[in-house]
N, C-alpha and C positions, 0 to 999 in steps of 0.2 A: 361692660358697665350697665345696672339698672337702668331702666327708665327712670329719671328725678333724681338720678346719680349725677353730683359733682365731682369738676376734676379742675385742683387746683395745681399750679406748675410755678416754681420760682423761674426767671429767665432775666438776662443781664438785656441793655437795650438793642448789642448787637442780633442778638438771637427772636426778639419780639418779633417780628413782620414776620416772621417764618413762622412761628410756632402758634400766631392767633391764624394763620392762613390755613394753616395743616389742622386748628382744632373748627376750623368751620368746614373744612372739605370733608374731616371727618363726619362730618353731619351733628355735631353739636351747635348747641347755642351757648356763642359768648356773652357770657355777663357782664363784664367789666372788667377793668387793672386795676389794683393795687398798688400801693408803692411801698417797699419796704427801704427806710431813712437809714443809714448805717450810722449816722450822725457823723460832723467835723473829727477831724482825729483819727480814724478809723477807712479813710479811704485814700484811692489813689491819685496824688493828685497830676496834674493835666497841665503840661506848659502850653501856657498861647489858648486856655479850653476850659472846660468846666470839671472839677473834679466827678470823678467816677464813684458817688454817693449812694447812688439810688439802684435797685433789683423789682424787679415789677413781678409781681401776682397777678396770673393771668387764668381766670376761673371762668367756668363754664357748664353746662350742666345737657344731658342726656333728653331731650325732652323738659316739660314743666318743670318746674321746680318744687317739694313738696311744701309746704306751709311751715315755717321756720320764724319763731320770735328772738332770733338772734340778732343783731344788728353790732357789726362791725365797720370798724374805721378805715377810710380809705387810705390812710398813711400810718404805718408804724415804724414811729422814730424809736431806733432801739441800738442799742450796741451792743456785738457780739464778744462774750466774755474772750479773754485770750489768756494761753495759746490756744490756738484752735487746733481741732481734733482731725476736723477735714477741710479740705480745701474749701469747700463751697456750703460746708456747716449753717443751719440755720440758727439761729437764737431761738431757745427752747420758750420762753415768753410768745414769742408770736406761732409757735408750733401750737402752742396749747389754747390760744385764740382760734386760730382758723380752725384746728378739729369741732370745737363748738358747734359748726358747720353741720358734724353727721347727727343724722339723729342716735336716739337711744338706743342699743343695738345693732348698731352700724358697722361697719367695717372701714377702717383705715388701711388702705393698699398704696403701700410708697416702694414703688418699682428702682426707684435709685436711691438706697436705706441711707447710704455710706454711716453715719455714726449711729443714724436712728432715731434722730431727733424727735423727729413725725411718732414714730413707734411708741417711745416712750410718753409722748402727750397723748396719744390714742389711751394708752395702757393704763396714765393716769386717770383720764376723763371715764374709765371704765368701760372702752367699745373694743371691740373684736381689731384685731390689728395681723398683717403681712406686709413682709419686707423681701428687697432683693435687692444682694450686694455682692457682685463679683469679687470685688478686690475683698480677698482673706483678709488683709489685716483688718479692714474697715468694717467685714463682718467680724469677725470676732470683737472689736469694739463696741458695737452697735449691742450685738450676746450678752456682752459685758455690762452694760447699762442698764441693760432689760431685766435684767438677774438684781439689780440693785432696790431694795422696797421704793413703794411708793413715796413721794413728798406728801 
């Protein structure tokens, strides 16, 4: 990663304490969570508990951060259309916000593509984009999208 390279990560709550622990030992600076709202209806819910609503964005950056008039929200209440395509699927609304993120010319590297969500909002916003998806069928989906014109 650049220097002033951000690195943004979806993560459920069991996995946070791990993964802000491992992006500071990495030698990044953590910026903050996010919360992505799946909204009522759309999650699972939790006897005796709180339903299982909320996926946190957990972003960070290599050094400084470059000078960016972007200004995003720290909650996006959004609901993921269905059926979903992959298990852990992002809503393409909030893929195309947080790209906002790279500058002009930038590069979108989404290391776990599965459908390509990332990809396709990179592709849209007009920046350089890489993916990687082991599972065949999820690359071939992800191919599949990418090959579809722009909205």
């Amino acid at each position: 990663m650049k220097p002033g390279g951000l690195l943004v990560s979806f993560i459920d709550w069991r996995q946070l304490p791990t993964l802000t622990d491992v992006v500071q030992a990495a030698g990044l600076i953590l910026r903050g969570i996010a919360v992505w709202d799946k909204t009522p209806g759309r999650t699972r819910p939790r006897r005796g508990g709180f339903a299982q609503q909320a996926e946190f964005v957990v972003w960070a950056s290599r050094g400084a951060m470059r000078d960016c008039e972007v200004y995003l929200p720290g909650v996006f209440p959004c609901r993921l259309p269905l059926p979903k395509q992959h298990v852990t699927e992002k809503p393409l609304d909030i893929a195309r916000e947080v790209v906002r993120l790279v500058p002009a010319g930038g590069v979108v590297c989404d290391l776990f593509a599965g459908s390509g969500t990332f990809l396709v909002a990179a592709r849209e916003a007009g920046l350089h984009w890489i993916g990687s998806e082991t599972n065949q069928t999820y690359r071939s989906l992800a191919c599949n999208r990418l090959m579809q014109p722009c909205n």
